[in-house]
C-alpha positions in Angstrom: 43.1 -90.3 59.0 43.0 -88.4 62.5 39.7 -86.8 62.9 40.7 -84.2 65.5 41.6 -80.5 65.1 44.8 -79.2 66.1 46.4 -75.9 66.2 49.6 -75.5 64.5 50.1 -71.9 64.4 48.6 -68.4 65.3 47.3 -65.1 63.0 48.9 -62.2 63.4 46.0 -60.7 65.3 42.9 -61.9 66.1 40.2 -61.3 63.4 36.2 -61.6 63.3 33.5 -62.0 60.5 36.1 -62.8 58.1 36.4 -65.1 54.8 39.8 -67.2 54.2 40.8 -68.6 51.1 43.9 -71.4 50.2 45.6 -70.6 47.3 48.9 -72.9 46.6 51.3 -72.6 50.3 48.9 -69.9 51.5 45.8 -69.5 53.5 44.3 -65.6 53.3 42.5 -64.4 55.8 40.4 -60.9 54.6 38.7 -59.7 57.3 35.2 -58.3 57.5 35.7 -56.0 59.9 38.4 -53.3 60.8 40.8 -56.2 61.7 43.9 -56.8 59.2 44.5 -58.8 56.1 46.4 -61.7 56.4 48.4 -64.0 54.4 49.7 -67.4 56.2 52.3 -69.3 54.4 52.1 -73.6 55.0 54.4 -76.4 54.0 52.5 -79.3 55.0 51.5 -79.5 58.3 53.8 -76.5 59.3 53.3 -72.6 59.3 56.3 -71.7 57.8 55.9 -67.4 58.1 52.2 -65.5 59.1 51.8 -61.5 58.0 49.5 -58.5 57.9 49.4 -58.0 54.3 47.2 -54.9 54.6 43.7 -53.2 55.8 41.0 -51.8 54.6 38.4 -49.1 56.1 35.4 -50.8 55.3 32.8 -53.5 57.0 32.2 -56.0 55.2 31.1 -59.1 57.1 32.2 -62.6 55.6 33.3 -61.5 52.3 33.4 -64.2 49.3 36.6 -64.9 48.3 37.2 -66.5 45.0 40.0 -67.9 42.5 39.8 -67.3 39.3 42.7 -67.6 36.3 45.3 -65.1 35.7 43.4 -62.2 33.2 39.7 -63.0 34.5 38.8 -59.4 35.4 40.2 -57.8 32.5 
């Protein structure tokens, strides 16, 4: 086990006071501020593709981010 951080790949655009969130190949990033949503998609050890999947108006500092089955909210 290598107990050292490494970057393997870079966001979109830089982001502040945000929340991220690993669900299967990819890491979202929903930021608290007026900076973009992102999605970053991993195989491994490897970013394979990184996007802006949105925005939204609002400040929200370090939103919580949660998985939850298919049909939860309904």
């Amino acid at each position: 086990m290598n107990d050292s951080w490494s970057q393997i790949g870079s966001l979109k655009e830089g982001d502040a006071s945000h929340s991220s969130i690993k669900i299967n190949n990819s890491i979202f990033i929903i930021s608290g501020e007026e900076y973009p949503l992102q999605r970053v998609e991993i195989e491994g050890d490897e970013v394979k593709n990184s996007e802006i999947i949105g925005r939204h108006s609002s400040y929200e500092a370090h939103p919580v981010l949660l998985q939850v089955p298919v049909g939860f909210c309904v």
